[in-house]
C-alpha positions in Angstrom: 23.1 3.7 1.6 25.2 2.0 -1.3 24.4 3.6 -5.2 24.5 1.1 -7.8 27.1 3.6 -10.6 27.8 2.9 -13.8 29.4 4.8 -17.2 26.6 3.5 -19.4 24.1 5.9 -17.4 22.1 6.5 -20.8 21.3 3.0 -21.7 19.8 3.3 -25.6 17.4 5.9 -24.8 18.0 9.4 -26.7 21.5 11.0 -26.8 23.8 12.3 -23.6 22.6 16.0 -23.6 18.9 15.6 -25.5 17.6 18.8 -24.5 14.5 18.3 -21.9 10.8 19.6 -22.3 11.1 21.8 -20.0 13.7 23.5 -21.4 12.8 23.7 -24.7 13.0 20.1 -26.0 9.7 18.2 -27.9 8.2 16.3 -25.3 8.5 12.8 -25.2 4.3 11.9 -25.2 2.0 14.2 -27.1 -0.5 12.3 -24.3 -0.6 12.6 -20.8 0.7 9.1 -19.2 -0.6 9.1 -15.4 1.4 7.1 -12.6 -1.7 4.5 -11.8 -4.8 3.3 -13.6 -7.2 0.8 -12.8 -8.0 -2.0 -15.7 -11.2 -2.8 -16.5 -12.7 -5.6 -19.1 -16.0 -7.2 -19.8 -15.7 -9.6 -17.6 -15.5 -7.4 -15.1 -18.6 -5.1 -16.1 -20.5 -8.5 -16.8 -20.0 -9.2 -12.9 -21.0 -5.9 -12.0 -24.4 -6.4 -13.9 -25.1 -9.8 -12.6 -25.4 -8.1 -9.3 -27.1 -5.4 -10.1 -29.9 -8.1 -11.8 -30.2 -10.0 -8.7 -31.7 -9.7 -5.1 -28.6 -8.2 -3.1 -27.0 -5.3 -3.7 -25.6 -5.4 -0.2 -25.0 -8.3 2.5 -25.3 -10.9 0.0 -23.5 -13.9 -2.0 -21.0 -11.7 -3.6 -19.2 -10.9 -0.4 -19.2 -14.2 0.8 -17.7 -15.8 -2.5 -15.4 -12.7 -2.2 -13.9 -13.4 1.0 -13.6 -16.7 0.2 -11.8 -16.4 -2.8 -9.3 -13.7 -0.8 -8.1 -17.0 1.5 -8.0 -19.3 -1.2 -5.0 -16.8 -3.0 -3.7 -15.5 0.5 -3.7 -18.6 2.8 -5.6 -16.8 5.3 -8.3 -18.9 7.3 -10.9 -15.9 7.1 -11.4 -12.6 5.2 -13.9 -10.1 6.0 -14.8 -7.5 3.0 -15.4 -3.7 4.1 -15.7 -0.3 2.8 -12.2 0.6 2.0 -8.5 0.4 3.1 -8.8 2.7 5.6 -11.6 1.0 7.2 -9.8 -1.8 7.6 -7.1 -0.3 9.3 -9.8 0.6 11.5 -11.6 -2.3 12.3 -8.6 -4.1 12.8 -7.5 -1.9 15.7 -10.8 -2.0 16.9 -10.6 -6.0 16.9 -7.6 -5.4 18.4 -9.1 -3.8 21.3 -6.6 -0.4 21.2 -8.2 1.8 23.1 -7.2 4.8 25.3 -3.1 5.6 26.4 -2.6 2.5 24.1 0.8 3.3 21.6 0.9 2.4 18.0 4.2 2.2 16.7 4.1 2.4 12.4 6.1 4.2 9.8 6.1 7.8 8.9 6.5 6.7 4.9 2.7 5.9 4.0 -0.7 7.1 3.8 -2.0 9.2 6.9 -4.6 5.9 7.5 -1.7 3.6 9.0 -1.6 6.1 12.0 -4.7 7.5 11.8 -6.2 4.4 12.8 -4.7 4.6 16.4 -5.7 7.7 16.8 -9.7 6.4 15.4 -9.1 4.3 18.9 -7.7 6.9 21.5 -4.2 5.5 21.0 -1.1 7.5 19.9 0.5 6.3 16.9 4.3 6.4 17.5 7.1 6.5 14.3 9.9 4.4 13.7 12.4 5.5 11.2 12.8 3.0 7.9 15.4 1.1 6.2 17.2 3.7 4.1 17.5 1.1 1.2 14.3 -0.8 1.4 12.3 2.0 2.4 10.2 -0.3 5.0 10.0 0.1 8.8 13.5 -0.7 10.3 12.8 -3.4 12.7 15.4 -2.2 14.8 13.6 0.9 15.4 10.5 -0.7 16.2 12.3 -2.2 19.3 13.6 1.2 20.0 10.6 2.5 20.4 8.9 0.5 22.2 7.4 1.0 26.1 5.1 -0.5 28.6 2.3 1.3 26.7 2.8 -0.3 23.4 -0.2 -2.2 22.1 1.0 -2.8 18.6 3.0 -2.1 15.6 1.5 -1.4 11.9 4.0 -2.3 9.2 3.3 -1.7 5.6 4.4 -3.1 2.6 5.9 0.0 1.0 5.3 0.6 -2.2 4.7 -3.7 -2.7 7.4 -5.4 -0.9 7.0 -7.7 1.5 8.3 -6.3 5.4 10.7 -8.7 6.8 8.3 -10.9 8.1 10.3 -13.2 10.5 12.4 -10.1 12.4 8.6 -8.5 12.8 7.4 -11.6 14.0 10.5 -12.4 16.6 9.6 -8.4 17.9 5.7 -9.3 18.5 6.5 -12.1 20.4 9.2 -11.3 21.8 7.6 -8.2 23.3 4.0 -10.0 23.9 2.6 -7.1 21.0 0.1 -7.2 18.2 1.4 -7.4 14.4 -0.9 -5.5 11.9 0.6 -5.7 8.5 -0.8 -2.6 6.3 -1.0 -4.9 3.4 -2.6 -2.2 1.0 0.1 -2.3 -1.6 0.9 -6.0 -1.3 -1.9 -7.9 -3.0 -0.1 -10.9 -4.8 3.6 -10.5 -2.8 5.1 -13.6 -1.1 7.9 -14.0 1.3 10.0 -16.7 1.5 7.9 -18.7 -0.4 4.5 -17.9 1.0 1.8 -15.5 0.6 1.8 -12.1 2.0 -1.9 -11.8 4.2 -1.2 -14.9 6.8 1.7 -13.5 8.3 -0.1 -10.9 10.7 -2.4 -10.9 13.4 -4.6 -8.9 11.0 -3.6 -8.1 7.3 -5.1 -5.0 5.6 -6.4 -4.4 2.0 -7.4 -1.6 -0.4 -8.6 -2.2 -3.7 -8.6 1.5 -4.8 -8.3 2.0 -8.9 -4.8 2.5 -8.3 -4.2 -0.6 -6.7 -3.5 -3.6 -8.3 -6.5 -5.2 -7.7 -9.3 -2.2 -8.5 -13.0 -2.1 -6.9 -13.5 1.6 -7.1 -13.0 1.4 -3.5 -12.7 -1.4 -0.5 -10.6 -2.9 1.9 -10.4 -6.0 3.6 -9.1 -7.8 6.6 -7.2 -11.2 6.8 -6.7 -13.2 10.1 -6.3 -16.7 11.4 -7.7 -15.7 14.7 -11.6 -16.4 15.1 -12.0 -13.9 17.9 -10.6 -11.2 16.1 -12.6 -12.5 13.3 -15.7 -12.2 15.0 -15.1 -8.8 16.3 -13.9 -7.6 12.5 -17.4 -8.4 11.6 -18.7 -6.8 14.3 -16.6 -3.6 13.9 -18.0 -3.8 10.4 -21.4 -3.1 10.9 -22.4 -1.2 13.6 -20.9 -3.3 16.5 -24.2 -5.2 16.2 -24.8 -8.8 15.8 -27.4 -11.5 14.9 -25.1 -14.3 16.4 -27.2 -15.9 19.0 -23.9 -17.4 20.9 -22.5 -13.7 21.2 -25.7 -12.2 22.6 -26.3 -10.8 26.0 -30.2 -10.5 26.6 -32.6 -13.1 25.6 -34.2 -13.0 22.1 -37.8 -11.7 21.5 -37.9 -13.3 18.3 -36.4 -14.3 14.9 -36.2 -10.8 13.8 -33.9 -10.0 17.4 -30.1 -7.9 17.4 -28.0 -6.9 19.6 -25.6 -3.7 19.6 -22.9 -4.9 21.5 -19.7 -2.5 20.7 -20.0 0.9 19.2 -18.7 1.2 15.4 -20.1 2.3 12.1 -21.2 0.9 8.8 -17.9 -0.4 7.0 -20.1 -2.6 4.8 -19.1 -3.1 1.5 -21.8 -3.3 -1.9 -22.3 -6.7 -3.6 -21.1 -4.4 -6.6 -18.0 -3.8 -5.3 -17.5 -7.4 -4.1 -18.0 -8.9 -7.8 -15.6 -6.1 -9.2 -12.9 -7.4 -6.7 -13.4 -11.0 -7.3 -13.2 -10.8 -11.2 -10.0 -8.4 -10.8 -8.7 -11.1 -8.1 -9.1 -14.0 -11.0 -6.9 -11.7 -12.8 -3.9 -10.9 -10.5 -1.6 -13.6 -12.1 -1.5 -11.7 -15.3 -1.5 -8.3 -13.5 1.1 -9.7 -11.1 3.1 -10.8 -14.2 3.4 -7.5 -16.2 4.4 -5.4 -13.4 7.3 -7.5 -13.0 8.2 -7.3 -16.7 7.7 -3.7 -16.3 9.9 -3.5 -13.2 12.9 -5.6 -14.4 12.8 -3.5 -17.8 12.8 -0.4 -15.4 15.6 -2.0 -12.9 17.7 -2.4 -16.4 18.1 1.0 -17.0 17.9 3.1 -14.3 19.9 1.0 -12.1 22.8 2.2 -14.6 22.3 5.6 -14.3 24.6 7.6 -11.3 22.0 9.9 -10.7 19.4 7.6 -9.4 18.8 5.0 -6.8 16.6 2.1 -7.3 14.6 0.5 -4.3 16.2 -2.1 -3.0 14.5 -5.2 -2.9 13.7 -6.9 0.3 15.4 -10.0 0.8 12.8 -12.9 0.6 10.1 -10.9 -1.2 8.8 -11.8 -4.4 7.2 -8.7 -5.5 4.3 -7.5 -7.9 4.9 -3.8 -7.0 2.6 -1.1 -6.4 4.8 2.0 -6.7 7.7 1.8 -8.5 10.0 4.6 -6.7 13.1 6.2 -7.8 15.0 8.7 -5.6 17.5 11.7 -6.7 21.3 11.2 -5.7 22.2 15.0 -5.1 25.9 14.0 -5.7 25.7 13.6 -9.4 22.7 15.9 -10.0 22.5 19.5 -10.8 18.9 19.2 -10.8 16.3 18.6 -7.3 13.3 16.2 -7.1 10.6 19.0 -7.7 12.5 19.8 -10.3 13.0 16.6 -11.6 9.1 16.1 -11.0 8.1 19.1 -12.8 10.5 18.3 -15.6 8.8 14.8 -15.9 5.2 16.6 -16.1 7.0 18.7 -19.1 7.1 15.4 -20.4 4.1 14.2 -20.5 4.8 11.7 -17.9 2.3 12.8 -15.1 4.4 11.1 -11.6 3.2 11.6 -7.7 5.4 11.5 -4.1 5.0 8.1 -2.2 4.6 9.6 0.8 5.0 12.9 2.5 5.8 12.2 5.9 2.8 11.8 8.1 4.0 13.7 11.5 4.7 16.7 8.8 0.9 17.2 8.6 -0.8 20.2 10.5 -3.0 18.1 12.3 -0.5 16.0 13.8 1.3 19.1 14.3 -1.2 20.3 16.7 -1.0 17.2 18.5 2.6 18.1 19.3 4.7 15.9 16.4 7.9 17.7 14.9 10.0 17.0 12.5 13.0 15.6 13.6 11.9 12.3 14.1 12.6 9.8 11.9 16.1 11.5 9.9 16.1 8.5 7.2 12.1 8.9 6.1 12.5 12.6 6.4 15.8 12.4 3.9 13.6 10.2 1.5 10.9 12.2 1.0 13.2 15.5 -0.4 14.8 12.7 -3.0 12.0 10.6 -4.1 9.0 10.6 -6.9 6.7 7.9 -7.9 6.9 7.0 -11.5 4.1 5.2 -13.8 3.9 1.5 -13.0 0.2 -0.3 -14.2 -1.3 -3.3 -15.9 -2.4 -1.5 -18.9 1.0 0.6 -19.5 2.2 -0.3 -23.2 5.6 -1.3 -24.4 6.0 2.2 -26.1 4.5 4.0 -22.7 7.4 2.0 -20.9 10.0 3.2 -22.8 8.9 6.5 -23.3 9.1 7.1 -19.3 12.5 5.3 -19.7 13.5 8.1 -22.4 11.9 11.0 -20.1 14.2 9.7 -17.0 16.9 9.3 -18.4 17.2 12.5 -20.9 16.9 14.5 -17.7 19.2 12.3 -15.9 22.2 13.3 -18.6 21.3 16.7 -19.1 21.7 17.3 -15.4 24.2 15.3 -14.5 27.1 17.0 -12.9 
């Protein structure tokens, strides 16, 4: 993994040896700054209450106008709207027809939901170790991994990068597979030129608050394929239909449905709907302050020995969800939960992006052990998450700038 080093590790923020909160120093915020918050305006509450004034509050024009505004910005030919991210993850294998002694090969750097979802399906998820620069699956791996039970492969767009689309594409057909891109950091990303959510078989969403795009919660799944199209929005509500063409008795009458596949309700609220759909007509400007926010981040930190900056993936342009920087033990007296806590001392309130999955007790029973991906296992003992949001200030920016990098030089060996 190559370090970007340079002398001027202390860019103009605060002196070599400023004395840290946690040691004694005045903290940098007298206010807590959080890693993530969702932004909210009128426009957005006036969408929420021209729902709530009408006939739907569920199964209505909301979701339709949604989903439709989803493949306008994506490219997708269809969108279907559900409950959440996990949910879509879901529904997607379940489209996907994963069942039982099925393998699902996805990365141990995420949220438990991008291998939970085999296991929703009677299918093993199966890790493949990362990029140790990019932090996103390692192609390479993938294929090592890979047997005659492989069904399909979840990537995800760590942390807002684009996955290298075309060597994950070569692998699914080279190796006859199914390509489900865990899209829930990547709303408004494009690679090579073109949007992230029409790569996939199936592309995921979440539009939790801390996403870029907030509707308290939801998810949604992107596809060119009808069939899997048709059995996303059966998987979405109840594995039951109204669609006369898909139905296996005759009709007794208008009011007739069938269940024809066993699921649950992953039905999103109207409410919901119209709170994604005004954030959506506002991802430009989102998309455009994160990246101010990141380049003004990249500026400084990449000058500093002490720390290593995500390496961008070549071909994405990114509007990041996590902006991640990782401890280089070589020219730091000073560990990441150290370096965490010393950040909370300052106000500056940052999380972990992601423990690895397999290291979780429930996946322990299943008979996972650490061991098995080295690279994702290395990352999580160097990295934290630092505060990266819409709504962040000038003056919040650089006062996580002057946190960093005050404990950066105090520590550095």
């Amino acid at each position: 993994m190559s370090m970007v080093m340079s002398s001027n590790q202390n860019s103009n923020q605060g002196t070599a040896k400023e004395l840290p909160a946690i040691l004694g120093g005045k903290p940098v915020r007298e206010t807590k700054l959080y890693y993530a918050h969702q932004y909210i305006d009128q426009a957005d509450i006036d969408a929420v209450v021209q729902v709530l004034r009408s006939d739907f509050l569920t199964g209505g024009p909301a979701i339709e106008s949604c989903e439709k505004k989803l493949c306008e910005i994506t490219g997708a030919k269809y969108a279907v709207l559900c409950a959440n991210g996990t949910a879509a993850l879901h529904i997607a294998c379940l489209a996907a027809e994963i069942g039982e002694g099925d393998e699902v090969i996805t990365t141990p750097i995420t949220f438990a939901a991008s291998a939970n979802c085999a296991l929703y399906c009677g299918a093993r998820p199966v890790f493949a170790d990362i990029n140790e620069e990019t932090y996103q699956i390692d192609p390479a791996d993938i294929e090592r991994k890979i047997t005659e039970r492989t069904r399909a492969f979840v990537a995800v767009d760590f942390g807002g990068q684009s996955v290298p689309q075309k060597e994950l594409l070569e692998i699914r057909d080279r190796h006859g597979l199914i390509y489900i891109e865990d899209g829930a950091h990547v709303i408004g990303t494009s690679y090579c030129g073109r949007m992230n959510g029409s790569f996939a078989d199936m592309t995921t969403l979440s539009f939790h608050p801390v996403k870029t795009i907030a509707g308290g919660e939801g998810g949604a799944v992107l596809t060119d394929n009808e069939e899997y199209y048709q059995r996303l929005l059966l998987a979405r509500s109840h594995g039951i239909t109204r669609n006369r063409a898909m139905m296996q008795h005759v009709p007794d009458g208008p009011w007739y449905y069938e269940q024809i596949a066993l699921s649950t309700n992953y039905r999103i609220t109207e409410m919901q709907a119209a709170l994604i759909e005004s954030q959506l007509n506002k991802l430009q400007i989102f998309a455009e302050r994160k990246k101010e926010i990141v380049r003004r981040y990249d500026e400084v930190f990449s000058k500093i020995p002490g720390l290593y900056v995500q390496k961008e993936t070549e071909g994405s342009d990114t509007v990041r969800h996590l902006y991640i920087l990782r401890i280089v033990p070589e020219h730091l007296s000073i560990d990441r939960k150290q370096f965490f806590e010393a950040m909370g001392a300052e106000n500056i309130i940052c999380n972990v992006h992601y423990i690895p999955i397999y290291y979780f007790p429930y996946y322990e029973k299943l008979g996972y052990r650490k061991g098995l991906c080295p690279k994702a296992e290395k990352l999580y003992e160097e990295i934290f998450t630092i505060p990266l949001y819409y709504a962040m200030t000038d003056q919040d920016v650089e006062d996580v700038i002057r946190a960093v990098t005050r404990i950066a030089a105090y520590y550095e060996k």
